[in-house]
C-alpha positions in Angstrom: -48.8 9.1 -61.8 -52.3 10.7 -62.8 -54.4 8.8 -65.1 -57.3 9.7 -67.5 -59.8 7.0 -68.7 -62.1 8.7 -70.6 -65.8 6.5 -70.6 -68.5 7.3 -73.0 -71.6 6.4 -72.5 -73.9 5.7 -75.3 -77.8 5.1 -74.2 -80.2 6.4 -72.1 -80.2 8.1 -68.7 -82.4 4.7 -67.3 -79.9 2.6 -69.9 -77.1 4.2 -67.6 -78.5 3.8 -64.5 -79.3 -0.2 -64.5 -75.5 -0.7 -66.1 -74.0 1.8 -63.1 -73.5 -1.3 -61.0 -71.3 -3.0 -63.8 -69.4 0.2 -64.8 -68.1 0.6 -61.4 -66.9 -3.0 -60.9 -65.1 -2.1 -64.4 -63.3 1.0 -62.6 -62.6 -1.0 -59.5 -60.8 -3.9 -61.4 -58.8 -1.1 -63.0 -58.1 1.3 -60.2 -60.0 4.3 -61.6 -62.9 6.2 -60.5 -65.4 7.0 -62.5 -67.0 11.0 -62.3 -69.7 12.3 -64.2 -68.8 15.4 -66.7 -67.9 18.7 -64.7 -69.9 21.5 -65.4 -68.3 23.7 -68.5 -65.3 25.4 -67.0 -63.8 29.1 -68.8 -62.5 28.5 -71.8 -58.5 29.3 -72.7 -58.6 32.9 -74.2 -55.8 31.1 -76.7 -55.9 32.6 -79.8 -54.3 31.1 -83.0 -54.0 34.1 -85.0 -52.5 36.4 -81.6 -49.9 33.5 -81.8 -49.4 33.7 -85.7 -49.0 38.0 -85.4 -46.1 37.1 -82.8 -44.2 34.4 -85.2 -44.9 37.3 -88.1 -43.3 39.9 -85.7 -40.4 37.5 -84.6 -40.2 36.6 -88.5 -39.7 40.5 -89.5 -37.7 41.2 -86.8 -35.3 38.5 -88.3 -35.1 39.5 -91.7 -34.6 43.2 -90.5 -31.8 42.2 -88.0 -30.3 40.3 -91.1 -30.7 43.4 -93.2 -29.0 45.5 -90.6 -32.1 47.6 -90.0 -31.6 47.2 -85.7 -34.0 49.9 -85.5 -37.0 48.2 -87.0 -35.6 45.0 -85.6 -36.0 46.2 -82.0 -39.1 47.9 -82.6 -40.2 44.6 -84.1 -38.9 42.2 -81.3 -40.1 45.0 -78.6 -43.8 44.5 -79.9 -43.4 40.9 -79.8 -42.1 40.9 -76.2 -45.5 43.5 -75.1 -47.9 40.7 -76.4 -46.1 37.7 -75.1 -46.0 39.3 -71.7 -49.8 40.2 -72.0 -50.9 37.1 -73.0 -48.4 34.5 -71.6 -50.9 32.6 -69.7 -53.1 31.6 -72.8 -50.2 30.6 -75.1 -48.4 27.5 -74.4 -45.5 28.4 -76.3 -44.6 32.0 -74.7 -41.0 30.4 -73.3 -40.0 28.9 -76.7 -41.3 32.6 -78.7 -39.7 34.6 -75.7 -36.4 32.5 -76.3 -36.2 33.2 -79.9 -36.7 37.5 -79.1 -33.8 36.9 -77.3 -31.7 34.9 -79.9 -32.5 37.7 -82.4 -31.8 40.5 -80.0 -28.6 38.8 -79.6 -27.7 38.0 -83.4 -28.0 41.9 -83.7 -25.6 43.0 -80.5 -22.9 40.7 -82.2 -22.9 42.9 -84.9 -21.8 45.6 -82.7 -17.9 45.8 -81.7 -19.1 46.2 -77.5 -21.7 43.5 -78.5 -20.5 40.4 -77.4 -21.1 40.6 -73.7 -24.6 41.5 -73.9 -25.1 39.1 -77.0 -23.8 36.3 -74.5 -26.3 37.6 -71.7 -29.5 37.5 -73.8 -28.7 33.6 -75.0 -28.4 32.7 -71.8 -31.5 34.1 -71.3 -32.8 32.1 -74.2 -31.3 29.2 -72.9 -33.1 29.2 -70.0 -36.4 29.5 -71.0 -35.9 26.6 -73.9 -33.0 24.7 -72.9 -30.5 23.7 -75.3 -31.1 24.0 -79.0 -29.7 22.6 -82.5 -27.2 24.9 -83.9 -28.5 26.7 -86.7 -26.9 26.8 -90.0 -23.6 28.4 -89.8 -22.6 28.2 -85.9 -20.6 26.2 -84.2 -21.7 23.4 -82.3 -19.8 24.5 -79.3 -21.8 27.9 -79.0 -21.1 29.9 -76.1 -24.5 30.0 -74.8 -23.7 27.8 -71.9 -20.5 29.5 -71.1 -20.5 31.8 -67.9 -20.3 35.2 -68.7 -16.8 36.7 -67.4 -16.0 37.4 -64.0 -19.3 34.9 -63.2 -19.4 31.1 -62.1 -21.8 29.2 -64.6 -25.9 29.5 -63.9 -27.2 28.4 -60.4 -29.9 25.7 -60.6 -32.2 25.6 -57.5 -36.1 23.5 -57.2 -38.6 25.5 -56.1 -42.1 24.2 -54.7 -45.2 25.1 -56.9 -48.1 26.0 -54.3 -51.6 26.2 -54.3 -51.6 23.1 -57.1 -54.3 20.9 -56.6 -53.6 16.9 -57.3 -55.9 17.5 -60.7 -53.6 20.6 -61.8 -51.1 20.2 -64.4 -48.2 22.0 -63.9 -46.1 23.3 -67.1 -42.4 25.3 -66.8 -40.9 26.8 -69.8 -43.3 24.2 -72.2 -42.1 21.4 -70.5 -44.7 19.3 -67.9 -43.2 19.7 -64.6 -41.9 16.6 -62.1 -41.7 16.8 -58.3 -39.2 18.2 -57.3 -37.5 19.2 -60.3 -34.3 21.9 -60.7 -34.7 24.9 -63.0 -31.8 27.3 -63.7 -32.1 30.7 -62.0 -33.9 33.1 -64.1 -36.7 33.8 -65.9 -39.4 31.1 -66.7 -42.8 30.9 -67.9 -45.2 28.5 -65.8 -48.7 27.7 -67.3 -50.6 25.7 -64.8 -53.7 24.1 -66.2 -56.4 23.0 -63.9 -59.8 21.1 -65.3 -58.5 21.1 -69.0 
């Protein structure tokens, strides 16, 4: 398990220097090592309001799947999808926003009478990305989500090794910090790897 102690240091650079001595028998006794600051590393290119247009997409894309307007819907969820997709990397939620384009997709294809199939297809989808989820208000709690689609056996899980992680990374799949050795369903998944904050 990784720790982090953070030490601040209030007093001078000479101040620092004559206590040095005592501030590493303090990390010894604990089992930490103490490092000076790195130097400033690139800052996340995460965006609060790029995150807020996507929830006001997803939002719209709701109301109009609700209204029956699939066109607008789609258009809506399909500009949601190009800006997740361009800026996955710097938003920590992308799986959880990407799973709910899905579970609106789907709430529109059961309104279709060939629907169902596809409808099915995308939650699974969804599913994978967020993992289960509270019914909403009027579903069942069954759901059939988690059902294998016809003519299929249910979702494969399989680990995969993350390489090129150093010991200091921190390793995120769909949200969610990542453990050794850990089994994800087959499909897609959004991995954020965050390396010196």
């Amino acid at each position: 398990m990784s720790r982090l102690v953070v030490l601040l240091w209030l007093g001078t650079a000479s101040s620092e220097m004559a206590a040095e001595p005592h501030i590493e028998a303090w990390a010894a006794s604990r089992l930490v090592r103490v490092t000076a600051p790195g130097a400033a590393t690139r800052r996340s290119d995460h965006d609060d309001g790029r995150v807020d247009r996507i929830e006001r997409l997803l939002g719209e894309a709701r109301t109009a799947a609700g209204s029956l307007d699939e066109k607008r819907a789609l258009d809506l969820l399909a500009r949601a999808e190009r800006e997740l997709r361009a800026h996955a990397r710097s938003i920590p939620q992308a799986a959880w926003l990407m799973a709910e384009r899905w579970h609106v997709e789907a709430s529109l294809l059961r309104q279709r009478p060939d629907g169902a199939l596809k409808a099915r297809q995308l939650e699974n989808r969804a599913e994978i990305l967020e993992n289960e989820r509270a019914p909403t208000f009027g579903e069942s709690e069954e759901g059939d989500a988690t059902l294998p689609l016809p003519g299929t056996s249910p979702p494969a899980s399989q680990s995969y090794e993350i390489r090129g992680a150093t010991g200091d990374d921190v390793v995120f799949v769909d949200g969610d910090r990542a453990r050794p050795n850990e089994r994800f369903r087959v499909g897609e998944h959004h991995v954020r790897v965050v390396r010196h904050g």
